[in-house]
GUPAVEX-487169 format. One record per residue (C-alpha): x, y, z; residue in one letter. Coordinates in steps of 0.05 Angstrom, whole numbers, plus 5000, padded with zeros to 4 digits. Example, Ala and Ser with C-alpha at 12.3 -4.5 7.8 and 13.67 -1.06 7.14 Angstrom:
2
524649105156a527349795143s
This chain:
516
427482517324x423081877348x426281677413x425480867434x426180567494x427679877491x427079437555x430478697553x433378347599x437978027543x439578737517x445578587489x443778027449x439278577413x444578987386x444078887305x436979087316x438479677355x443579927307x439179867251x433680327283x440280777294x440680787218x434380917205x434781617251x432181337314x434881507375x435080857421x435380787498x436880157535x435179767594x435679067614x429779067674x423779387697x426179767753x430480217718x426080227660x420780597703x426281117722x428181217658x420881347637x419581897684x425782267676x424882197600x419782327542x418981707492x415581637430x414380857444x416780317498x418679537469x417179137527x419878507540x414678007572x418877557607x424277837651x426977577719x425677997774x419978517760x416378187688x413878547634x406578507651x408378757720x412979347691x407479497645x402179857694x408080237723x409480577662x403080677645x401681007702x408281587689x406381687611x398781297597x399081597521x406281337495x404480677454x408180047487x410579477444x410578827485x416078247456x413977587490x415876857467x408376557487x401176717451x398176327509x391476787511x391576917591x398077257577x395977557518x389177817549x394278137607x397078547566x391478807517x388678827585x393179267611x392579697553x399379517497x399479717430x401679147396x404678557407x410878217365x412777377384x420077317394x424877227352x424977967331x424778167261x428078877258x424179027194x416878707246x420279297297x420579877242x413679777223x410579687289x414380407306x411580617235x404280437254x403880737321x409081317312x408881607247x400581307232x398482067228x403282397182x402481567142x395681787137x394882557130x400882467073x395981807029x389482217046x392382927024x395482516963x388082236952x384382936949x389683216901x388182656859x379582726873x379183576861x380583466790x375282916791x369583406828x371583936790x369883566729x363783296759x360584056775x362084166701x356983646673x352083636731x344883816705x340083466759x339083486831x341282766847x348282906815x349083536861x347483036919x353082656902x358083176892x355983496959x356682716988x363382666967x365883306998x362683237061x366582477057x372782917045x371383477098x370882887148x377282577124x381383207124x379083517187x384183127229x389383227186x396283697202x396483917135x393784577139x394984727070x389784187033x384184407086x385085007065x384284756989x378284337001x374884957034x376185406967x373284836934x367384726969x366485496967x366585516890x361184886888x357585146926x356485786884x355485316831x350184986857x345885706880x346385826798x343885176791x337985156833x336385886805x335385656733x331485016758x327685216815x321385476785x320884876742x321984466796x316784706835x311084746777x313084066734x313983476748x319683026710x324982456716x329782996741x324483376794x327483186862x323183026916x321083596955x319583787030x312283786996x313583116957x317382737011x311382397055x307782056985x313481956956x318181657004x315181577070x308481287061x311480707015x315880507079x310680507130x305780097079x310879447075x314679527145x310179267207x312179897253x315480527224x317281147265x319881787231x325682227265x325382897239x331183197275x330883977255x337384287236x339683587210x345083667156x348683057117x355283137143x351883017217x349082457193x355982147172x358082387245x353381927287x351981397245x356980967261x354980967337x347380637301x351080037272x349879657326x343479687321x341079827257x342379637184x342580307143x337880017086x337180777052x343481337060x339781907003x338082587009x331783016987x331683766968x328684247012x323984796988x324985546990x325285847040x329785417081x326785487145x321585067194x315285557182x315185327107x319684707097x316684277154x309584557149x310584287069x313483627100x307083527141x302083787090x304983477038x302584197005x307284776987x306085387032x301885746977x296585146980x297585117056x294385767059x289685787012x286085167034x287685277108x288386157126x287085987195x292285507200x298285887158x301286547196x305587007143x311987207167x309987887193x304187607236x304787487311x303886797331x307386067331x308785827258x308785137259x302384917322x298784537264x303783997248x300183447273x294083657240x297183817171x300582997171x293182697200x289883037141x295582867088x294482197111x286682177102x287482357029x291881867023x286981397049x292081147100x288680937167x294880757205x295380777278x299381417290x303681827346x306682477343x310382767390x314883487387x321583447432x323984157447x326184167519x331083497548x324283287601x320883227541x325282667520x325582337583x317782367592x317082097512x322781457544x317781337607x311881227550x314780897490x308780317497x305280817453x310580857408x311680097401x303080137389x303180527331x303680327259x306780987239x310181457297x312282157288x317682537335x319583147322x326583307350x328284097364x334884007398x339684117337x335584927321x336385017391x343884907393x344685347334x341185887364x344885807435x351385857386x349386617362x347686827430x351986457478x359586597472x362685907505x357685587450x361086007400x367885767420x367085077424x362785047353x368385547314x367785107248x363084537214x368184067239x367284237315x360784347310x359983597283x364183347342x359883767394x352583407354x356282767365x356782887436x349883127449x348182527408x351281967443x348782197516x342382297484x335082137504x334882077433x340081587418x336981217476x330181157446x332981027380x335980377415x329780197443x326880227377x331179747347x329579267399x322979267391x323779167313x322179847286x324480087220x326780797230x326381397184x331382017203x331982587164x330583377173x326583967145x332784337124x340184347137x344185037163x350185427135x355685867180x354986517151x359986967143x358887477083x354188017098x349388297041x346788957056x339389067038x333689597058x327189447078x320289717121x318689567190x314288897165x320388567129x321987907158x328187877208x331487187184x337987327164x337886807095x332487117070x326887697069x320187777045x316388427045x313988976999x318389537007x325589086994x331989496970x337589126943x342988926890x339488386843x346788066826x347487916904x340187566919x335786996877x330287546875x322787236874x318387796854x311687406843x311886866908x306086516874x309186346816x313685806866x308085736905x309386176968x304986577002x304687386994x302487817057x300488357009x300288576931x307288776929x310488376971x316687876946x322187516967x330087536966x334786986983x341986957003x346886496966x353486096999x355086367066x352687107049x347187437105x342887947097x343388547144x339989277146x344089897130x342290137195x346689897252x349689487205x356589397229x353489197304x349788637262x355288397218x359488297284x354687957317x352087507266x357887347227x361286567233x354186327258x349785887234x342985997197x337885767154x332485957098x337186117040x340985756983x346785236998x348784486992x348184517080x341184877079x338084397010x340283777001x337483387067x339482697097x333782207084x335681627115x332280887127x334580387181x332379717200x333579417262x338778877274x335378187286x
């Protein structure tokens, strides 16, 4: 039961209105002045305090930071007979809920308790009412989607509705919109399994832009008409992220562009930002550069050539901008980037490459605390959007705006939390990432993988003859039969990258101009 207290030094006058909250299942106490009012809320538990303003003795506005003080969360109504703004500015001031001008409506009193009482289970009831009424409609959808921008906007709407739902009580439709976004998902793998090929070696109205398509085909455009451009590629970056700091850039920016792109296979930096940079899928990459492109079982760093890769992109292009580039992996690195944004504000086209997101996902596997406070996509959002807000990068991203820049975020690939292990065999030379493998001696159950048995047919690199590629679907990983159950503990309900989902494909690609 909601239990009122209701403070008035003309109490009695206030009965009819008191009776009706009675009727309504309220239970109602009473007081007719501050003092005992701030007795009565610290021996008691309330749901929400109607304050009268004006009251001889102790007033409302000096009862107010009393009871605040005993129980700062419990919403307090303040009833006064004057709008003048110094009193009204007291008492938002001092932190009321509302406000209601005398005389008292009981029906103004029932839905002030309404709003500020029962807003949550108002709100989880509409938006569980809501998704009942949208499954049908994204059901239908995933029925009659044949092209990459429709599964965009399917994925779009249920990161919208994971968002919505994740503060809601009802257990029950979370639990629904997961299933669902399970079964799209699967969907979607068999989708990009009968396309991908095609995608990769012909070009049509329904081809998606590509890591390897992105810089010519949505990039360069930008920086050609805006007077200063800089490109965020924040690694790790997923859409539902995105949604999660945005509205802390709407101060500053306008968002002129909210899209997505579709990464290449696999999903992870070594080929999908390499592509990004080269504006060449990995195949090319290493046939035109060998020095430059390191195969999966070679020793060495597999992304040092960035810079190089967008400088010569941009020379076929015939672009001769003025560019930066910088890679952020360690916090100084920010700070140091902060000290020297003159260069930034220089250049016609800047580049910064932001690590902090893999690094977080990484910590997550190996650091238990990490673990606990990331346990699901919707903490893990609310931990990004706390790195994100006490940020070097959210501070440059300000300084950008002020200085007029038009801003490009987006990422090289998304990440999934795993938690389905698919048990494969393979020699010492397979690779170790746990969304897919390539290698030459690969032991598995075809109905389980998207199986690539000739790379160069989707334009990936082979590290011998024989050598092909596997990739996990949904939230399945990949782990040896050896040691296997040590690997499945350790790995499962983490997040990784380089295999088939809505997280790891379908990237944020988003364009923001800066407020004037």
């Amino acid at each position: 039961m909601v239990k009122i207290l209701w403070i008035d030094d003309e109490i009695e006058l206030l009965k009819p209105h008191i009776l009706t909250l009675q009727s309504k299942g309220y239970e109602v106490d009473t007081c007719n002045n501050g003092y005992d009012a701030v007795e009565m809320a610290a021996e008691r538990a309330y749901d929400v305090i109607i304050l009268d303003e004006m009251m001889p003795g102790m007033t409302g506005l000096e009862t107010l930071p009393l009871i605040k003080d005993i129980c700062p969360t419990t919403p307090v109504i303040m009833v006064t007979k004057s709008e003048e703004e110094d009193i009204m500015d007291k008492a938002i001031g001092s932190k009321i809920a509302d406000y209601i001008i005398k005389p008292v409506n009981p029906n103004q009193i029932v839905l002030l308790i309404k709003k500020h009482v029962h807003s949550q289970q108002l709100v989880t009831e509409q938006t569980t009412a809501d998704y009942r009424a949208e499954f049908g409609r994204i059901s239908q959808m995933v029925q009659t989607a044949s092209t990459f921008r429709q599964w965009s906007t399917i994925y779009r709407k249920l990161v919208s509705w994971d968002i919505e739902l994740s503060s809601s009580s009802d257990t029950s439709i979370r639990e629904i919109l997961q299933y669902q976004k399970n079964e799209v998902n699967q969907e979607f793998c068999r989708f990009v399994c009968r396309n991908y090929a095609d995608w990769i070696n012909r070009r049509d109205d329904d081809t998606p832009v590509m890591s390897h398509t992105l810089m010519r085909n949505r990039i360069l455009p930008i920086v050609d008409t805006s007077p200063k451009t800089t490109l965020l590629l924040i690694d790790n970056f997923r859409y539902d992220q995105w949604r999660t700091i945005s509205g802390m850039l709407r101060g500053h920016f306008e968002v002129e562009t909210d899209d997505t792109y579709c990464s290449i296979l696999p999903t992870a930096t070594q080929y999908a930002r390499n592509a990004v940079f080269a504006g060449l899928m990995p195949l090319a990459i290493d046939k035109l550069m060998p020095q430059k492109w390191l195969n999966d079982n070679e020793e060495g760093g597999k992304n040092q050539y960035e810079e190089e890769f967008l400088r010569r992109q941009l020379a076929q292009a015939g672009k001769n901008y003025k560019v930066t580039f910088d890679k952020l992996v360690r916090p100084e690195s920010g700070r140091k980037l902060i000290e020297n944004m003159r260069r930034i504000y220089d250049a016609d086209f800047s580049v910064i490459v932001y690590n902090f997101l893999d690094i977080l996902s990484h910590a997550r596997t190996e650091t238990e605390i990490i673990r606990q406070l990331t346990e699901d996509d919707a903490s893990f959002r609310s931990l990004t959007r706390s790195w994100f807000e006490h940020s070097e990068l959210f501070t440059m991203l300000k300084l950008l705006a002020e200085h007029g820049h038009t801003v490009i975020i987006t990422s090289d690939h998304g990440t999934v939390r795993v938690d389905n292990p698919i048990r494969v065999q393979g020699d010492r030379e397979t690779s170790a990432n746990l969304r897919y493998k390539t290698g030459r001696n690969l032991a598995y159950n075809s109905r389980d993988v998207f199986e690539i048995t000739r790379p160069e047919e989707v334009q990936l690199p082979a590290s011998n003859l024989t050598s092909s590629y596997i990739f996990a679907y949904n939230h399945d990983f990949l782990v040896y039969n050896n040691d296997a159950n040590r690997h499945i503990r350790y790995y499962r309900d983490t997040f990784q990258h380089g295999g088939i989902s809505m997280e790891e494909m379908i990237v944020p690609y988003i364009v923001l101009q800066p407020k004037r």
